[in-house]
ZAMARGU-4260 file (C-alpha; in steps of 0.2 Angstrom, whole numbers, plus 5000, padded with zeros to 4 digits):
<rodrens>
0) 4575/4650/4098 | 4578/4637/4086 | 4588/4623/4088 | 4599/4629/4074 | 4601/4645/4083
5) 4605/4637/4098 | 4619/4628/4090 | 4626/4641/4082 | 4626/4651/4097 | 4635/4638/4105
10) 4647/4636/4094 | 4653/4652/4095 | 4655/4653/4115 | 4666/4635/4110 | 4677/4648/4100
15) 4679/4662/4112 | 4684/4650/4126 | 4697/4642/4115 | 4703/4654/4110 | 4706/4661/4128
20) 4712/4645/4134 | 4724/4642/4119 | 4734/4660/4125 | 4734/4655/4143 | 4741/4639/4139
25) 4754/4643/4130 | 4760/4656/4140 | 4759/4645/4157 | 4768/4632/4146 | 4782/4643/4138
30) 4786/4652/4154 | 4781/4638/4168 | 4794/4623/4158 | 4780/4613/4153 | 4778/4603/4137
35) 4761/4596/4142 | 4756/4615/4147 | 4762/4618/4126 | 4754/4602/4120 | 4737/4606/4129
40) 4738/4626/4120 | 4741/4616/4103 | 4724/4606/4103 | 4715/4622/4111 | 4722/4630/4094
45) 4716/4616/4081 | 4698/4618/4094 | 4697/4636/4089 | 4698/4631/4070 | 4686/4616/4072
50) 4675/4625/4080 | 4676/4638/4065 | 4670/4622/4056 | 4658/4619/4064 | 4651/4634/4064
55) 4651/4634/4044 | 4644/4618/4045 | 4628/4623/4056 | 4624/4639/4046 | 4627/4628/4029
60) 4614/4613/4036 | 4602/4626/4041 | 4596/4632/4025 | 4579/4627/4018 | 4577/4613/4007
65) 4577/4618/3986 | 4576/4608/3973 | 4592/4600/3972 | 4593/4599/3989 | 4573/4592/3993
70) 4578/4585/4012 | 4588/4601/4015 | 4608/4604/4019 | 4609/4594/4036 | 4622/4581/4026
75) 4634/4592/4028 | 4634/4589/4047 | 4644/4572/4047 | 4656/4578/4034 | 4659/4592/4046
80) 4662/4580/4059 | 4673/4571/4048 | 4686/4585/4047 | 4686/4590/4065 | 4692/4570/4069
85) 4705/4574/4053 | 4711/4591/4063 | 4709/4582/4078 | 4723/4567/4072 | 4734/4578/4064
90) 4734/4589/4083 | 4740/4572/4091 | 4753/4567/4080 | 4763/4584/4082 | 4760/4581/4101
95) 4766/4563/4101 | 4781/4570/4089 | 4786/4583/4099 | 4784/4574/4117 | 4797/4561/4111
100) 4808/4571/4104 | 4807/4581/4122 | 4809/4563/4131 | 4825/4561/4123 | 4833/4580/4128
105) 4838/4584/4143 | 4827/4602/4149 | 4822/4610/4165 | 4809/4604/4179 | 4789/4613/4176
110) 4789/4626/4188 | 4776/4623/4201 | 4764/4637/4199 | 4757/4630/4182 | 4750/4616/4194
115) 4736/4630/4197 | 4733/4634/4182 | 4730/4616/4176 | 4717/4613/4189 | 4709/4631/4184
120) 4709/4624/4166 | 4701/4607/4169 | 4686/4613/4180 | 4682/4625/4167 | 4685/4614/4150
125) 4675/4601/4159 | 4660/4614/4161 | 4660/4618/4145 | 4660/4598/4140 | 4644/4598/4151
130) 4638/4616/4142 | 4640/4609/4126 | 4635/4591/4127 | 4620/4597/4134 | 4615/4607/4119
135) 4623/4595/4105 | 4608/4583/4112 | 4594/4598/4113 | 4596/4602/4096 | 4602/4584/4089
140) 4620/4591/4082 | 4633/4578/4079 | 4644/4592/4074 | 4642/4600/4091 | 4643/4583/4099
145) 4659/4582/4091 | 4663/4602/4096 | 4658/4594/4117 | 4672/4581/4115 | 4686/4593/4112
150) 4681/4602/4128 | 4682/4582/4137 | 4697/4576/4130 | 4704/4595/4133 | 4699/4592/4151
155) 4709/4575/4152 | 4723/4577/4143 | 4725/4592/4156 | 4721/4581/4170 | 4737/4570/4163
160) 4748/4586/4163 | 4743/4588/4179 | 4748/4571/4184 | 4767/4573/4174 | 4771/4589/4181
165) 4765/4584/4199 | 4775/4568/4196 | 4790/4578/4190 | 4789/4592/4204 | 4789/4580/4219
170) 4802/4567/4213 | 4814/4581/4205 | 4832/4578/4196 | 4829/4564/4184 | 4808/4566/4181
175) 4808/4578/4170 | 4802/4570/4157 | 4786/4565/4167 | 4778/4580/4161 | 4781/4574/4140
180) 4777/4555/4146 | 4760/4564/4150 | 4760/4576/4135 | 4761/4556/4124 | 4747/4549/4134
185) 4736/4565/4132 | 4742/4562/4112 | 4735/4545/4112 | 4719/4551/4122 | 4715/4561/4107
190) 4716/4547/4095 | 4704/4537/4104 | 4692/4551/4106 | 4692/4551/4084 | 4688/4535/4083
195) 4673/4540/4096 | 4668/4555/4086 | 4671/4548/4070 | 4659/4533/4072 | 4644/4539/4074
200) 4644/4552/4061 | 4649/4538/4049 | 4632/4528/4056 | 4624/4543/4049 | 4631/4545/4032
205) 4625/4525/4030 | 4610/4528/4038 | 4611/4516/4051 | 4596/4510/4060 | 4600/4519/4080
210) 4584/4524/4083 | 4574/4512/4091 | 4568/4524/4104 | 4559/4539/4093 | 4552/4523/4083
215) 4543/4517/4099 | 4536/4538/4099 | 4533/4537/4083 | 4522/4523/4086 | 4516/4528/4101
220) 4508/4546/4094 | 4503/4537/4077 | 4489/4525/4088 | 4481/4544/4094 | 4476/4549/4076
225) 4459/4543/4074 | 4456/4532/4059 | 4474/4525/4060 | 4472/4506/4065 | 4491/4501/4066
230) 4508/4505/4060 | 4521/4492/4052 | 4538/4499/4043 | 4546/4512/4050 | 4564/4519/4043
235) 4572/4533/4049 | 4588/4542/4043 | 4595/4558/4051 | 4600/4574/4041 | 4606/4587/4051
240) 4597/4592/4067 | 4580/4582/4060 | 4573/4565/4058 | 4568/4560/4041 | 4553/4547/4043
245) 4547/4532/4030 | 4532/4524/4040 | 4518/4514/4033 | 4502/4515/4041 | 4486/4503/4044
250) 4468/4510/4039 | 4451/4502/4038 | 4453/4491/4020 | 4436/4497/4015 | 4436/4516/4017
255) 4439/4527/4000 | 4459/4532/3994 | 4452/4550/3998 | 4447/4548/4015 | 4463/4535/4017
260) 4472/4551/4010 | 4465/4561/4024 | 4471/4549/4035 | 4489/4551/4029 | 4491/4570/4030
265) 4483/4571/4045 | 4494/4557/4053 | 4509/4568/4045 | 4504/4585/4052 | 4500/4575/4071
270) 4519/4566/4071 | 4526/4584/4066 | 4517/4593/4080 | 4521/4581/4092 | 4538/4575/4090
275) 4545/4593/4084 | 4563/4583/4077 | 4555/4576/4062 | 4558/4584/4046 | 4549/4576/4030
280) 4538/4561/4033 | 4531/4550/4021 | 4515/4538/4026 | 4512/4524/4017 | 4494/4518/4019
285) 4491/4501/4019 | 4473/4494/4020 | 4469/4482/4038 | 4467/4464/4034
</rodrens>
């Protein structure tokens, strides 16, 4: 299996358990009194449609490059990413809107059963965090990276319900808002997490230099190819799921342009096999001193 396939499997178990989790939510929050229950079912709704984004987004990045499109459709990923923070801000202002607006009206205590269904939800969201993280780095997906954090800040924004309704349950007549106090800090969460998400998909649309380590590999496998004497440059920008590669390459000065030629492609095809990531890579043969 590929790593696009892998994503896009991934992506889709994402939805189903969303989706789930967004309809138990909202009935444990409509009929258990609690707000934080209602706001945790609202960001597992916006997760079901992200995660629709997502998906478009990995089946869009996997098709082959064409001609107007040379180093493929993986570009697509960190724009992705970018509307997932956007659905993803717009989740926690309606939260924090509707948490203040509770705090300032009078309502019943949480009922204490939803307490259960809390602690169900947080060991299950933060399995899938682990799932999807897991795979996100497998298949070198910012888009799923991104999909992994809505299951983490899922998880913790239920682990603050938790807190408000405990909170409200033991303490009683007067603590009710507890439970929407909790529902403002879980809005706040979320905001943090864009900025988390949103940053390193930015560093990829700039191509900025984060990948020191695949350079050392890269170096590393280059010194096995025989005829290959050294490397100097090496640039690298991401597209997608694969590393795109500019790397200049020392050879003997006084071999021919053919056999220095031969060096280049076979150098290409070893840095493909070995480091399986890579998508084009360009060598650059410069003659030894």
């Amino acid at each position: 299996m590929t790593n696009e396939q892998k994503a896009i499997k991934t992506t889709y178990l994402s939805i189903a358990a969303n989706a789930g989790l967004a309809i138990g939510k909202g009935l444990a929050g409509f009929f258990g009194n609690s707000f934080a229950l209602i706001a945790d079912a609202i960001e597992s709704t916006t997760d079901i449609f992200t995660s629709v984004l997502v998906l478009f987004g990995l089946k869009y990045a996997s098709r082959p490059a064409d001609d107007n499109h040379p180093y493929g459709h993986g570009r697509v990923e960190p724009l992705i990413t970018f509307m997932v923070v956007g659905f993803l801000i717009i989740s926690a202002i309606i939260i924090a809107y509707q948490s203040i607006k509770n705090i300032n009206t009078p309502h019943e205590l949480p009922k204490a059963w939803t307490l259960f269904v809390l602690g169900g939800i947080i060991i299950l969201k933060e399995l899938s965090y682990r799932f999807v993280v897991k795979k996100s780095v497998e298949t070198n997906s910012s888009s799923l990276k991104a999909d992994a954090w809505h299951h983490r800040s899922d998880a913790i924004t239920s682990v603050a319900a938790f807190i408000g309704i405990t909170i409200a349950i033991l303490l009683g007549k007067g603590y009710e808002t507890a439970d929407d106090w909790a529902a403002l800090f879980a809005a706040g969460f979320i905001l943090y997490n864009c900025y988390l998400i949103f940053r390193p998909a930015l560093g990829e649309i700039m191509d900025e230099h984060v990948y020191d380590d695949l350079i050392v590999n890269i170096r590393k496998v280059s010194l096995t190819v025989k005829g290959i004497l050294d490397t100097e440059k090496c640039f690298i920008r991401k597209s997608g799921m694969k590393y795109h590669v500019d790397l200049h390459a020392i050879v003997d000065a006084t071999i021919s342009v053919k056999q220095g030629h031969e060096h280049a492609h076979v150098l290409k095809d070893t840095l493909r096999k070995e480091i399986p990531q890579l998508g084009h890579v360009l060598i650059h043969i410069e003659p030894s001193k």
